[in-house]
Backbone as a chain_set.jsonl record, in Angstrom:
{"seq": "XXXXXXXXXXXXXXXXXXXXXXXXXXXXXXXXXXXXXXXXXXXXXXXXXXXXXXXXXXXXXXXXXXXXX", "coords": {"N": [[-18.197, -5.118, -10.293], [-17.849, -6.262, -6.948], [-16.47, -4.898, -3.773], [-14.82, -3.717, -1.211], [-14.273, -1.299, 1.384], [-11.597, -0.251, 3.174], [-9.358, 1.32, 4.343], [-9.283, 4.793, 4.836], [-8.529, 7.884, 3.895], [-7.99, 11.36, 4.537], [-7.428, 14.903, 3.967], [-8.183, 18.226, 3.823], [-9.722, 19.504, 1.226], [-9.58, 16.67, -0.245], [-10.049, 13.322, -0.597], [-9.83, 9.614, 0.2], [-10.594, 6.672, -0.396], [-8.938, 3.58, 0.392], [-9.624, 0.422, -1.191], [-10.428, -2.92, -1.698], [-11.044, -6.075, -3.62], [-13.621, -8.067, -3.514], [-13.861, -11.341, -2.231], [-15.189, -13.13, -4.739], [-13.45, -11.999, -6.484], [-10.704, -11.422, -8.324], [-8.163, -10.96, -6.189], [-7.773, -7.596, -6.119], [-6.449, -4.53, -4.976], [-7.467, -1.216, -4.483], [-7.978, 2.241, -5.198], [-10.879, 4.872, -4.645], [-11.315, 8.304, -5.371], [-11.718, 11.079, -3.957], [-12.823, 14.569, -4.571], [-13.537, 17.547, -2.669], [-15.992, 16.094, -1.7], [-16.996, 14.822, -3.829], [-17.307, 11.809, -5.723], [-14.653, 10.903, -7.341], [-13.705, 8.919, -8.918], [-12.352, 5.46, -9.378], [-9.486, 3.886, -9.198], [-7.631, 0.798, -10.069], [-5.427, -1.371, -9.046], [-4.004, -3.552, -10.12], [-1.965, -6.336, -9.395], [-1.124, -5.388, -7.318], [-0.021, -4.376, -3.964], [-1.331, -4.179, -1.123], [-0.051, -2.23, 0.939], [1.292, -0.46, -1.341], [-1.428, 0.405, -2.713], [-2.311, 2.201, -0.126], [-0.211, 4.124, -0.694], [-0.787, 5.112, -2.342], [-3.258, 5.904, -2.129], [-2.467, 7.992, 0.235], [-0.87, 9.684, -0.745], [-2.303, 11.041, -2.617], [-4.155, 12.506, -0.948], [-2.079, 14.012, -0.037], [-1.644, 15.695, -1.879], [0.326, 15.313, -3.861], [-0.221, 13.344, -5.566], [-2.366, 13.051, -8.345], [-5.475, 12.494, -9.56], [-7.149, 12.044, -12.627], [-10.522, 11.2, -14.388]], "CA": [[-17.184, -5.691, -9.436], [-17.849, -6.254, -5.553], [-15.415, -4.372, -3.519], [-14.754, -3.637, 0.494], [-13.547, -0.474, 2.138], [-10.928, -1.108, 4.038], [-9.319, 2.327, 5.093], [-9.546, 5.996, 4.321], [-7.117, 9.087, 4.07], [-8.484, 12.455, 4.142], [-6.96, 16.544, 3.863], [-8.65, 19.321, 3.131], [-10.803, 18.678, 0.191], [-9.178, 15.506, -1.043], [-10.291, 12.233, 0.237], [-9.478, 8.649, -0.844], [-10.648, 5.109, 0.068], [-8.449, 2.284, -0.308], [-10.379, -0.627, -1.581], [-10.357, -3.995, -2.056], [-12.259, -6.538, -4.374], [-14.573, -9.223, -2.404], [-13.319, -12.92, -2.4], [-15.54, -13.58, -5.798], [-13.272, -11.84, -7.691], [-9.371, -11.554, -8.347], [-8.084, -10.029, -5.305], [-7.1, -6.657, -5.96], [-6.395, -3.767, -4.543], [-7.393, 0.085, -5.478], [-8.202, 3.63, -4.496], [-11.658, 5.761, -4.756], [-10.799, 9.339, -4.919], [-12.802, 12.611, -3.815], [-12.46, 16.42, -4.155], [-14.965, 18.486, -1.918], [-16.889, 15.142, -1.129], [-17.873, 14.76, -4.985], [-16.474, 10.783, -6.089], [-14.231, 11.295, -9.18], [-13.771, 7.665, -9.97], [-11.877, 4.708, -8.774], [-7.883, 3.619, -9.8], [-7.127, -0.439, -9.44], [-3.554, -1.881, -8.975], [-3.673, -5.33, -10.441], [-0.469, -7.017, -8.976], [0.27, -4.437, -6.699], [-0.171, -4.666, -2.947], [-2.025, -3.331, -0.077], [0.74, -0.991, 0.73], [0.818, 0.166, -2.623], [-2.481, 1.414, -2.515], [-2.444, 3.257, 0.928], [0.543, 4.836, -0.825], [-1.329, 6.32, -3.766], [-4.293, 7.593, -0.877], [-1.587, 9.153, 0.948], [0.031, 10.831, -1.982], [-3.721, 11.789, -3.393], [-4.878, 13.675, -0.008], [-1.588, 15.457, 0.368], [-1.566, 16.834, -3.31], [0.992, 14.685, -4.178], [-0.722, 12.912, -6.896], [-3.718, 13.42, -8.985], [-6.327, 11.582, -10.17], [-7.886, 12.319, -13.826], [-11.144, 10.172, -15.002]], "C": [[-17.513, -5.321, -7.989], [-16.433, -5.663, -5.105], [-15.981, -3.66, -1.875], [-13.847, -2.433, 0.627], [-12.425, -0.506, 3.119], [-10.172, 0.132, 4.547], [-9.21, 4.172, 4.218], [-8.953, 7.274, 4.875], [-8.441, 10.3, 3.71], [-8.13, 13.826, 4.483], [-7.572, 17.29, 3.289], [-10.06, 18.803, 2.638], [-10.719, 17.523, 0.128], [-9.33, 14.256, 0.446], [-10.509, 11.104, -0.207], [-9.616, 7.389, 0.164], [-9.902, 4.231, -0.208], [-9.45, 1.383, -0.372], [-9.762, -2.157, -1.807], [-11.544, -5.001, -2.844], [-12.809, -7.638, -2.929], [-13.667, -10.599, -3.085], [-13.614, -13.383, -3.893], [-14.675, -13.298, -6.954], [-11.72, -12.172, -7.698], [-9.0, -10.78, -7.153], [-7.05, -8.719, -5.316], [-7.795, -5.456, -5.574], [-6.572, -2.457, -5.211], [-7.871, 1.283, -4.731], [-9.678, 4.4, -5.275], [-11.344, 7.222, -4.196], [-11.868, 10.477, -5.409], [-12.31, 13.45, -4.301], [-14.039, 17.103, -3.847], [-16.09, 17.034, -2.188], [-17.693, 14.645, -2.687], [-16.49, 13.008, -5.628], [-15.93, 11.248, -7.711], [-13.53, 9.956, -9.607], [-12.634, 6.554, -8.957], [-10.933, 4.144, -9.756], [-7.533, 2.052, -8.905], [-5.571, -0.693, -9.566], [-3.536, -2.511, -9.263], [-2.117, -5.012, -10.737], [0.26, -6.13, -7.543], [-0.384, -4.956, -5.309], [-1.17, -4.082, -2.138], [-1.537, -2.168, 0.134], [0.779, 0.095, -0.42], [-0.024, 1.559, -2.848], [-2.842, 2.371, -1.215], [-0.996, 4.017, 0.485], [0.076, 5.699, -1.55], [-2.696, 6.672, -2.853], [-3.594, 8.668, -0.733], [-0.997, 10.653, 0.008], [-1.383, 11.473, -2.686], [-4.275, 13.354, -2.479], [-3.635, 14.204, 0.396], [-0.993, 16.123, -0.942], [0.008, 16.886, -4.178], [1.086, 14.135, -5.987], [-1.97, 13.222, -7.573], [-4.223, 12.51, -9.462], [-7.564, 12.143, -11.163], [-8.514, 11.39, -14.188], [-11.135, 10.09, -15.964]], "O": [[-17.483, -4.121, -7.717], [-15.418, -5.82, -5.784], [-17.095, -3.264, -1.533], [-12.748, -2.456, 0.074], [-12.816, -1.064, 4.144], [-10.385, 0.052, 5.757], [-9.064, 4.359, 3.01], [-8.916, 7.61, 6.058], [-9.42, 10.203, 2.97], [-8.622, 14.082, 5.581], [-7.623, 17.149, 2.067], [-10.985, 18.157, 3.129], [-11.763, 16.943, 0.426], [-9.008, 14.229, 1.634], [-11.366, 11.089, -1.09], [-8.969, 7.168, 1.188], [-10.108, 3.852, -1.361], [-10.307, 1.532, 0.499], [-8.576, -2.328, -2.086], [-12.746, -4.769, -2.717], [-12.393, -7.792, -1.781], [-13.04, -10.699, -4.14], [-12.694, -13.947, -4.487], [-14.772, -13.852, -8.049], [-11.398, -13.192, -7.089], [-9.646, -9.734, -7.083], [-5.94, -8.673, -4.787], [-8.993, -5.186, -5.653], [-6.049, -2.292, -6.313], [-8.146, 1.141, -3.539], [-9.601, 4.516, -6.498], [-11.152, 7.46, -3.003], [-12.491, 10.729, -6.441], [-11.134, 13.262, -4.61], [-15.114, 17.15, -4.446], [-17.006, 17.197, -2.994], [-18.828, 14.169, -2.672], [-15.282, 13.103, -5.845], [-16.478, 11.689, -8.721], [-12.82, 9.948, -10.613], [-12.197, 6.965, -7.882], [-11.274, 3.904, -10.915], [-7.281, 1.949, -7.705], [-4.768, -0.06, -10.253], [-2.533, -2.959, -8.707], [-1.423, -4.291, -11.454], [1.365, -6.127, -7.0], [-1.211, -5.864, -5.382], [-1.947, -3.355, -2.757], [-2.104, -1.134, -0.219], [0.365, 1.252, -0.355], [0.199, 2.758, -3.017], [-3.668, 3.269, -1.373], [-0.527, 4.625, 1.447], [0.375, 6.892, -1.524], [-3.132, 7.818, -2.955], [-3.743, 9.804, -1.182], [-0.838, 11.87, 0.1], [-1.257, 12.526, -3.311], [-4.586, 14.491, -2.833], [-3.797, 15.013, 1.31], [-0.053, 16.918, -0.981], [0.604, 17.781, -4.778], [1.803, 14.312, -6.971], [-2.656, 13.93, -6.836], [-3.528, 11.577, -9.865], [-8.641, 12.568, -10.744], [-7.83, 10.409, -14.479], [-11.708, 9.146, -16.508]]}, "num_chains": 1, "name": "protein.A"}
């Protein structure tokens, strides 16, 4: 799946891309999430919004939420 960066939260360790897919595909939205600069996997939203997903960054890099692969 093609997919575009589009903005990026970061505290401490924890650091999280929002994403988006490219035009080819369905257009959704999702989050790639760090700890200590090591990728631990990527979480999509199908249906959900833009907002959405800069909500679950926000809540990732201030230790809010977690993200288990």
């Amino acid at each position: 799946m093609k997919y575009m960066e589009i903005s990026t939260y970061s505290q401490g360790k924890r650091k999280a891309d929002v994403l988006r897919t490219s035009a080819e595909s369905p257009n959704y939205w999702g989050c790639r999430f760090y700890l200590a600069d090591n990728s631990l996997g990527i979480e999509w939203y199908k249906g959900h919004s833009e907002s959405y997903a800069e909500d679950a960054a926000e809540n990732y890099v201030q230790g809010i939420k977690d993200y288990t692969p």
